[in-house]
Each structure stands twice: as structure tokens, then as C-alpha cells.
N, C-alpha and C positions, 0 to 999 in steps of 0.2 A: 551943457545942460543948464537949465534956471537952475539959482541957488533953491536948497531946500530947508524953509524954517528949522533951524535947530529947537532941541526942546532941551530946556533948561527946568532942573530942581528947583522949587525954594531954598533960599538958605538954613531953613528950619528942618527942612526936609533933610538934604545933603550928608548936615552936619549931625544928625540923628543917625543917618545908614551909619557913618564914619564911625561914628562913638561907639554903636551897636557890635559894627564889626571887631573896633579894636577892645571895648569891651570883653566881647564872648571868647577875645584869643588871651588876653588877661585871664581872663579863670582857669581858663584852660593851661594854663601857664600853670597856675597855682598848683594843680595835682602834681606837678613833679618836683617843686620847692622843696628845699634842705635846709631846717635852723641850721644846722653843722655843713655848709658846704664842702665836700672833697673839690680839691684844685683840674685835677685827673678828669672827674666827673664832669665838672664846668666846661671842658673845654674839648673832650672828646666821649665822654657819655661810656668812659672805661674801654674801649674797646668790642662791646658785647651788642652791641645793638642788632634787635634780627632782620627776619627778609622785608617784611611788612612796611613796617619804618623808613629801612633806608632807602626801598626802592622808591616809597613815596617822597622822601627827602630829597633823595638825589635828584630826581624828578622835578619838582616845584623849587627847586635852586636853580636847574640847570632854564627854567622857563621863567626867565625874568622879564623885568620891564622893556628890555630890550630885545627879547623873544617875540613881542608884541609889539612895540612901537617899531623897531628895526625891520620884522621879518614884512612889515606893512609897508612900510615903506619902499623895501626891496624889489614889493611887488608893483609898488607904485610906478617906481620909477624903469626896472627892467621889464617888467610884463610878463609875460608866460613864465620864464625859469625863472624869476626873483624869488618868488617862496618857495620853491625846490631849492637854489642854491643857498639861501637860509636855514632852512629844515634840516635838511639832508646831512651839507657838512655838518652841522652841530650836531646832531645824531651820530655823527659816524665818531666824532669826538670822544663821545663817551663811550664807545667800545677800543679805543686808542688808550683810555686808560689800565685797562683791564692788565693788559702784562705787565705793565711799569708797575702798576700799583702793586702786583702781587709782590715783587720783585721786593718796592718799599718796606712794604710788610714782613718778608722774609729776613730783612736785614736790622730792623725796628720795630720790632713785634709793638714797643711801648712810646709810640714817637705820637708827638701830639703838632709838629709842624713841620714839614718837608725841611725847613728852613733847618731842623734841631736835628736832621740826621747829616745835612750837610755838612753842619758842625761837627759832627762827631766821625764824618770823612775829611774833611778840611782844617777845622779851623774855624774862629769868630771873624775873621776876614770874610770868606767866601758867604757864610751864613750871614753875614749882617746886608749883603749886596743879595741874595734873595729874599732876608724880612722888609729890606726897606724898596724894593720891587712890587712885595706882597701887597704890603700897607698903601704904597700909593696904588695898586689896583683898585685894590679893595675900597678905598677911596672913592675912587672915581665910579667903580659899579653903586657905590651909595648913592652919589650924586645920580646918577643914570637912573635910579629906581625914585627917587626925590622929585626927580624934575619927572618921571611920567606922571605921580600923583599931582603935580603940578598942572600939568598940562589935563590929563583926564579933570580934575576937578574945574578949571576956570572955563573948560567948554560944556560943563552938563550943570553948573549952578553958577549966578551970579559972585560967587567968591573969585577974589584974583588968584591968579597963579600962585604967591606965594603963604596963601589959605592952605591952598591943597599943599605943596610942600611939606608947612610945617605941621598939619594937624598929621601928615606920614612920620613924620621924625618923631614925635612926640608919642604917637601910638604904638612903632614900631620898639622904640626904647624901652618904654613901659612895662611889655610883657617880656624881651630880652635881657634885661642888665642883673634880673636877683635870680634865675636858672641859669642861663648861657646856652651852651651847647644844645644841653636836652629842651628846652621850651623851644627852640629853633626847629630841631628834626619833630618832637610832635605836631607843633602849630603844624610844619610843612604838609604832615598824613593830611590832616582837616582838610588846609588848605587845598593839595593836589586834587582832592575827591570831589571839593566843592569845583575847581577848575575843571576839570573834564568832563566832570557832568553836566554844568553849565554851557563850556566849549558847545558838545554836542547839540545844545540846542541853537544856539546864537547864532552860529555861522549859516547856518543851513535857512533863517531863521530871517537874517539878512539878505542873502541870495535872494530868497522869493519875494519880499517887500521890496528889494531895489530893481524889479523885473525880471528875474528868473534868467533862463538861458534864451528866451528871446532877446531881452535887453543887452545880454553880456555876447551875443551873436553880432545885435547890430553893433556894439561897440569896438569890434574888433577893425573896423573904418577909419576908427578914430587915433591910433595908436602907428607908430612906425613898425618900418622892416623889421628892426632889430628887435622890440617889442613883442613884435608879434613870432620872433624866432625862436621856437625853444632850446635850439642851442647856440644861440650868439655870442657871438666872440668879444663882442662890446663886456654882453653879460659877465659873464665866465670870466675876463680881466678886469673889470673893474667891480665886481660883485664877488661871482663865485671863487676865483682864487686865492684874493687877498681876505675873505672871511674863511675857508678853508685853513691856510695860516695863521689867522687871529686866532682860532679854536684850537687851532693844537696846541697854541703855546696856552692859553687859557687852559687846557686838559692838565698839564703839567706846571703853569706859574698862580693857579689860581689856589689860594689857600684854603676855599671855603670848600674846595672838590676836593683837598687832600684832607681837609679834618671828617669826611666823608668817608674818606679812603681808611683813615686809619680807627672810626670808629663804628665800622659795620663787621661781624665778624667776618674772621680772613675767609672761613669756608666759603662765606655768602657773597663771595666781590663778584663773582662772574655772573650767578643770577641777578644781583641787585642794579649792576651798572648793564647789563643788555635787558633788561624790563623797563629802566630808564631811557633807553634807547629807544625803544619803541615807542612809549608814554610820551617824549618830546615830539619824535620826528611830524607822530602824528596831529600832535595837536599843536604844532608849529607851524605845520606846513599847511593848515587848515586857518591858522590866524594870518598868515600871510596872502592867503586867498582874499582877506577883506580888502586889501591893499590896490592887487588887482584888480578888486570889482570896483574900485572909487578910479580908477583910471578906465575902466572901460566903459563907464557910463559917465565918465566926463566932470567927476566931480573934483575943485579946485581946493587945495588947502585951506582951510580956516586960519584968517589972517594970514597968511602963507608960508606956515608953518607946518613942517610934515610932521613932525611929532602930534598934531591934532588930527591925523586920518582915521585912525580909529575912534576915538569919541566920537568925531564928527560922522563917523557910518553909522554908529551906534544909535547918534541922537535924529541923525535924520530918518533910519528907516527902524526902527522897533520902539513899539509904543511903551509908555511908562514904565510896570512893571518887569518889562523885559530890559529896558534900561537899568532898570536897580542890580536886574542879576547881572548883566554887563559890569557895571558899577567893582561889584561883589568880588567878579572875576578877576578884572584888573588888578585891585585894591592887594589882592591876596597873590596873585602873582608876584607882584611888585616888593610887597611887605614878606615873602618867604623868603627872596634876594637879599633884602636888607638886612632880617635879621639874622640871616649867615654871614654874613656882611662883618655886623658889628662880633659877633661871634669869633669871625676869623680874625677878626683885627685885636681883638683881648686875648686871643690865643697868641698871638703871635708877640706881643709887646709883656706876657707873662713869660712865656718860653724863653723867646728871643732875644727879648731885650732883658728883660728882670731877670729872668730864673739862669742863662748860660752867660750874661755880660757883667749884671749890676753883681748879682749873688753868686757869681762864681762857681754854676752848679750847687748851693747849699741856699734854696729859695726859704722862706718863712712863709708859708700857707697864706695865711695869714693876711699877708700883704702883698703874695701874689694874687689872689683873689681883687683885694680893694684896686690893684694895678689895671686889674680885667675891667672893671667896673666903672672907673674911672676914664678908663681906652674909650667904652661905650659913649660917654657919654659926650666928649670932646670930637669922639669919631664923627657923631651925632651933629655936633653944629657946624664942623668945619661941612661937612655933606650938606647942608644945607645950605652955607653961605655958598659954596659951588653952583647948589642947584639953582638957587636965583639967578646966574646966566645964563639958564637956559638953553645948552649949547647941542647941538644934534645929537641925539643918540647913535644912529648905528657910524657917524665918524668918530666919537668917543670911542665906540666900541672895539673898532677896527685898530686904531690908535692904542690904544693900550694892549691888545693882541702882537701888533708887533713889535712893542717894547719889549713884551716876555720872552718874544720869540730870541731875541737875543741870551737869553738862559735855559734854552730845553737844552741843546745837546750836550752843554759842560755838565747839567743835572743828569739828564740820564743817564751819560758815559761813565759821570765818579760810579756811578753806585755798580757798574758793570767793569769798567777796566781797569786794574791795579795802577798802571801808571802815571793816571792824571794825578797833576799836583796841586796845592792853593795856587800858586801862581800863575800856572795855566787857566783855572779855571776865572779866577779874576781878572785878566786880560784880555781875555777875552769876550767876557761880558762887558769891558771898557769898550776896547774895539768897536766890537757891535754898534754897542749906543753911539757910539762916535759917527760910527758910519751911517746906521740907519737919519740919527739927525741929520746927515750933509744929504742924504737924496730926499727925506720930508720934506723938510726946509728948502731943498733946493739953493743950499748954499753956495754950489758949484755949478755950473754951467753944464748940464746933464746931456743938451743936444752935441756939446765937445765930440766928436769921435773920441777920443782917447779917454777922457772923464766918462761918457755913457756907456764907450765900451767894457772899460774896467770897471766899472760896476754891476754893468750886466752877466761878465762872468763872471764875480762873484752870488750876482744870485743866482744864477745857473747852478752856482755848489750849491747852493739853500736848497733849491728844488730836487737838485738828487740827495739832499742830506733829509729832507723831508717825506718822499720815498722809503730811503732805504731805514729810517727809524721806525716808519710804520710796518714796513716789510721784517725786520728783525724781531718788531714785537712779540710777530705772530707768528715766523718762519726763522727764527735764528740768525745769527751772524754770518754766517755764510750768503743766505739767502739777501740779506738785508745791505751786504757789502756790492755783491752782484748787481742789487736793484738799483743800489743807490749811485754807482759807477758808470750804469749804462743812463739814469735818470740825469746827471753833469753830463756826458757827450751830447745827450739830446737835448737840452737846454740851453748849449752854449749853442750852437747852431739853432735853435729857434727862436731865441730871444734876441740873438745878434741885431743891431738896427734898430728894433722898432720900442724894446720895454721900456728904453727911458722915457717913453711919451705916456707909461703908465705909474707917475711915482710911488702910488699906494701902495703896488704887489711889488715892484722896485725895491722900496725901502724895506716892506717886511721880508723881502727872500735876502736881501742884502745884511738884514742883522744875523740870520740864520747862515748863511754861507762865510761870513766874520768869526762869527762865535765858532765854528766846526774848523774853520783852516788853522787859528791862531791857538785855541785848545790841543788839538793835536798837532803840532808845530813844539809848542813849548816842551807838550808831557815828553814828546820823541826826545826831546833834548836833555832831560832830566832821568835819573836814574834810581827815582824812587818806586818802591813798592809797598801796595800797601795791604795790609790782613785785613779782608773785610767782616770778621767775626769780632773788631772791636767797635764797630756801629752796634752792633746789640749789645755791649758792655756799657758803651758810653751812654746810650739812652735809655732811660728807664722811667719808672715813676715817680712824681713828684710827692705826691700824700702818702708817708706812713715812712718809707724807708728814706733815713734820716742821712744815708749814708751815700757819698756824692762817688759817681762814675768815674774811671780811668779819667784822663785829661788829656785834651783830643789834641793837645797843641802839637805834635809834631807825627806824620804819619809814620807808620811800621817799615824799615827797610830790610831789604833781603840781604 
């Protein structure tokens, strides 16, 4: 296709929406400000939060920048099933929390980070290898929501990229750092409402200005076999599986879905995370369609960069003011990520690092608060200085997916089977990371028969330990044992030969089948047991009761 004039803001323009928006989420902030901040409050909004809130919460965190830029991408480059294999798993993710979570809750009625109930199964070993998991995700999802505002902003106004960057960092912090928690889950209601109502029109909005289904007819010419497949196997291994994977460790390593988790009430987790399900899938799977359409009508990345497809559909086919709500959309997308973002990462260095390491379970309010605030702000420029490289989005995203993926099954299992131990569960998550680096990196010569094949059955375990976690969730330990036994014979016979030629799903099924053989390896070996009724002694609330938990250093034996 001829390139099509982009249409660019004034700079006067631009940076008026910008101010505008983060402005009116500034005020908005202000109705739930505290002279007297509770620590509790900060960082999980007490526990009580209702259906309303959270579904919209969970909602507009789970639809980030990378919701957007990624799921466009997916479609860009796979075609037909790229935004199905986007949408879909992430969708299906967030009903993959629903029994874990209840489970957490049952055992932590008062836990303000996954990482603080670990501890008080484990130990500050095991807890400090998922806050500093946390912290670097969470990181890098800043950077991810940092560099879209970047990238949206330097293709719809003359500002550079690192315009748009920092005027997100700096807007996002603002109305974050003096509420925490709760300015996060409110801004998010605003935000989702303005997103889906927006959605509805844009996409559809887009479709017709770039040719309708004439144009997306004749473009189907233009696109390969496997493109044009809707269920290719290209797709499905180098898309849909290894983002399947990424999302489920995401479900269970991501700190900003568990302070989610534990501050919605317990009754409300099942409605609030399958109306989140829905609210994603579909408005995912609908921003992933823009993706599509810039590929079948032939349109080339701006500067050739994918993370510019969506502005670039935006600016070339919807005039001005539907721009701005584009704009709006994004902006707010983006900025609901972030500020869970900065939210999770002050939760997690007041819990984790201050209130169970530095203070010894006896935190001083006080100054776990200034600790929160402080996180923000540092969180803040280090995410920035990241975002200036610029670096892909949906490979960040995947990347960091199966980093965590090396900590679901030691996290799950503590909190279900007595006999894991700290040790188990910490070597396991070495393992993993060890392994997953040597097939990323390609450290070792993966087309070896003996090297690709040893690793390919161990991710053959990943694939049936991924299975049978899902299947247990929902169907028990029997059910989940069955699935996940028959899921290993069929995976080591299928993968046999050819997955080392896919490192991505390679490396992420390889941290999960590491972490699951070397975890239960060890706990078999050990002969401890433990009373899972001193997780709810051990954790409790920070504000008001002065008086510190059992001390979780060494677990309960029979």
C-alpha cells in the first residue's frame, strides 16, 4: 500500500490532553487521601473492597500496554489467530486464578503479598527469591507501560519518545505515591469505563476508514499460508503457547494480581475475576484485530518499529477528535498498569523487605509507609531510564513470563502439600533459572541430540505439570495428577526432535518441568511436615496490633 500521511498533534495540543488527563486522575486520587495513612489501607485497601471496584480493577490492570501494543502486534505478525492466541490465553488466565487465590486467602485471610505468606510457610529464604522475582517484574511491566507512552506519544505529536515517557512517569507517580493502593483500584473503575466505552467505538471505527471488509478481503492475497491459517502451528508455537505459559506464571508471580487477590472481599473473588475475564478477552481480542487490519492492507511499521502499529492505524485512519479518544484510551490503559505497578512494588519492599526482614515482623507505620513512597519513587526513574531502550514489548513480556514460570509450582504446592520444604523450594527455583538461561541464551548447543533432547523432556514435564495444575485447580488432585501424567507421555513423544528449533516455548516449559521435578525430588527426601494453620498466625496486620506473629523460621514437624 502507499504510505499514509500520519496525523500529528501540536505540541501545545498533546501536552494539554496529557496534563488534562493526568490532572482529573489527580483529583480523583484526592477523594480517598488519608492525613493519618493506615499501612494495611496503603497497600491492600484492608481487605473489603466490593464487586464494582475490583472487577473494574482487575480488569484495567490485567489490560496493559502490552494488551495493546503486544496483542497488535500478534496479529500483525501471525494473522488470523494472533489476537485469539493473545486474548484468549490471557482471558483464560484470569479464571486460573480463582482457586489458587481462594486457597491463598483461606490460609492469609490478612496477607498483603504472596511473597509474606511464603514466608510464614517457609521462611525469609524462600520469600525474599519471590519479592525480588516480583520487583524485577514489576519493573520491567513499568518499563513496558513507559516505553508505550513513549512510543504512542512521539507518533501522534512532534514530541520525542522520551517526551511521552516521562510526562507518564511523572503523571502516573503524582496521583499514586500519597493513596497507594486505593487511588490505583479507583483511578482503574474511571479508567476501565472510559476504555471500553472508547474500545467500542475505535475499532469498528477503524475497520470502516481503512476499507471495511472489502479491503480486509482483498488483503487476504497479500499474507502467507500460515497467516492466513487459523490454526497454524507456526502460530500456536511461537505465539500461542509460549504466551499461554507466560500468563500463567503472570496469574500466580505477578504481585499486582495478588494485592488484587487479597484485597477484594473473599466472598467476591469468583465474580470479580470471571467478569474480568470477560471485560479482557473481549476487548483484547478486539484491539488485536487493529494489528491484523495494518497487515492485511499492507501497512509497513513506522520507522520499523512494531510497537508503532497501533498509533500508526489510529493516526492514519480516524480523524482528529477520534484521535484524542484513542489518545485517552491508551494513555489510561497504560497509566492503570503503572500505577499497580508502583503500588505492588511499595507493597512488596514495606512487607517484604522492611516489615518481615529489616523489622523483624515489629514494622514502625510510620516508616513503613515513607519505605512505600520512597519505592514509588526510585521505581519511577529506574522504569524510565529502562524505557529509553526502547525494547519490544510483547518479547519483554514473554521473557519475563517465563522467568516466573520457574516459581508457580514450588508456590502453589507449599501452600497445598505439607511436605515441601525451604530447601526444596529454593532450588528449585535456582534450577529452573539456571536452565531456562542455558536454552534462552542458547548457551549449549540445543540442535545436540543429547543436549535438545534432555531438555525437551524436561519440558515435556512442564507441559504436563501445566495441565495438571490447571486441571487440579478446578477438578482436584486426583483429577490434576491423571491429567498431568498423561500430558508428560504425550509431550515427550511430541516434542521429541523438533522443539529445540522453538527456544521461546523451549525455555519457558524447561523452567516449569526444573522447578516441578527438583521440588518434589527434594520435599520426597525430607521428612518434614508442616501445620498449615500457622500461615494465618503468622500473618496478620500491620496497623494497630503492635504485637508480632509466631516466627516462621523453622516449619512444624510431625
Amino acid at each position: 500500500m502507499e504510505d499514509v500521511p500520519l496525523f500529528q498533534f501540536s505540541t501545545t495540543v498533546i501536552v494539554s490532553i496529557l496534563v488534562l488527563f493526568y490532572g482529573l486522575t489527580f483529583y480523583m486520587s484526592t477523594f480517598v487521601g488519608k492525613k493519618k495513612e493506615n499501612v494495611d489501607g496503603y497497600m491492600v485497601s484492608s481487605g473489603e473492597v466490593g464487586f464494582g471496584i475490583s472487577a473494574a480493577s482487575m480488569t484495567a490492570t490485567w489490560i496493559w500496554a502490552a494488551s495493546f501494543y503486544g496483542a497488535a502486534i500478534s496479529g500483525y505478525n501471525y494473522g488470523l489467530s494472533g489476537p485469539m492466541h493473545y486474548g484468549f490465553w490471557g482471558a483464560l488466565m484470569i479464571l486460573f486464578i480463582i482457586p489458587f487465590g481462594l486457597r491463598f486467602r483461606e490460609l492469609a485471610p490478612h496477607a498483603h503479598t504472596l511473597a509474606e505468606v511464603i514466608h510464614a510457610r517457609h521462611g525469609p529464604g524462600s520469600q525474599m527469591i519471590l519479592a525480588v522475582s516480583n520487583l524485577l517484574g514489576s519493573l520491567i511491566s513499568l518499563m513496558v507501560n513507559f516505553t508505550a507512552a513513549g512510543a504512542l506519544v512521539s507518533v501522534l505529536s512532534p514530541l520525542p519518545f522520551e517526551a511521552g515517557v516521562l510526562i507518564a512517569g511523572v503523571g502516573v507517580l503524582s496521583y499514586t505515591i500519597w493513596s497507594g493502593f486505593r487511588a490505583s483500584i479507583l483511578t482503574d473503575f474511571a479508567q476501565v469505563v472510559a476504555m471500553m466505552g472508547i474500545a467500542v467505538v475505535i475499532i469498528p471505527w477503524v475497520f470502516l476508514n481503512a476499507g471495511g471488509t472489502a479491503a480486509m478481503t482483498e488483503g487476504l492475497s497479500r499474507i502467507t499460508a500460515e497467516q492466513a491459517n487459523f490454526w497454524s502451528r507456526e502460530a500456536i508455537l511461537e505465539q500461542g503457547a509460549p504466551f499461554f505459559v507466560a500468563v500463567l506464571a503472570y496469574a500466580i508471580g505477578n504481585q499486582t494480581i495478588a494485592q488484587r487477590l487479597f484485597a477484594v472481599r473473599k466472598d467476591l473473588i469468583k465474580s470479580t475475576f470471571v467478569t474480568a475475564t470477560v471485560g479482557y478477552g473481549a476487548i483484547v481480542i478486539g484491539l488485536g484485530m487493529l494489528g491484523l487490519m495494518a497487515l492485511l492492507i499492507g501497512m509497513q511499521p513506522y520507522q520499523g518499529d512494531l510497537n508503532n502499529l497501533i498509533p500508526q492505524m489510529a493516526s492514519a485512519y480516524l480523524p482528529p477528535v477520534a484521535i484524542g479518544l484513542f489518545l485517552v484510551l491508551v494513555i489510561g490503559s497504560l497509566s492503570s498498569t503503572a500505577d499497580s505497578d508502583l503500588s505492588a512494588l511499595s507493597a512488596i519492599m514495606m512487607t517484604d523487605v522492611y516489615g518481615k526482614n529489616i523489622a523483624k515482623g515489629r514494622p514502625n507505620p510510620r516508616k513503613m509507609l515513607l519505605v512505600g513512597r520512597i519505592t514509588m519513587i526510585v521505581a519511577t526513574v529506574i522504569g524510565l531510564i529502562l524505557a529509553s531502550f526502547s525494547l519490544n514489548i510483547l518479547v519483554m513480556l514473554v521473557f519475563v513470563g517465563a522467568l516466573w514460570g520457574a516459581i508457580v509450582f514450588p508456590v502453589i504446592v507449599s501452600c497445598y502439600w505439607k511436605r515441601v520444604t525451604n530447601a526444596a523450594f529454593i532450588w528449585s527455583v535456582v534450577a529452573a533459572l539456571a536452565l531456562f538461561c542455558v536454552v534462552r541464551f542458547e548457551w549449549l548447543p540445543l540442535n545436540n541430540p543429547l543436549v535438545g533432547g534432555f531438555f525437551e523432556v524436561v519440558a515435556a514435564v512442564g507441559g504436563g505439570v501445566v495441565l495438571g495444575l490447571m486441571t487440579f485447580g478446578f477438578f482436584g488432585r486426583i483429577a490434576g495428577m491423571i491429567v498431568g501424567g498423561l500430558g508428560v507421555i504425550f509431550f515427550i513423544w511430541y516434542f521429541h526432535g523438533f522443539l529445540h528449533d522453538y527456544t521461546v516455548l523451549l525455555g519457558s516449559l524447561t523452567a516449569y518441568g526444573a522447578s516441578s521435578i527438583v521440588c518434589v525430588v527434594l520435599s520426597l527426601m525430607a521428612r518434614e511436615e508442616f501445620d498449615f494453620d500457622l500461615i494465618g498466625e503468622r500473618v496478620t496486620l500491620f496497623h494497630g496490633d503492635t504485637e508480632s506473629a509466631p516466627d516462621a523460621a523453622a516449619p512444624a514437624k510431625s
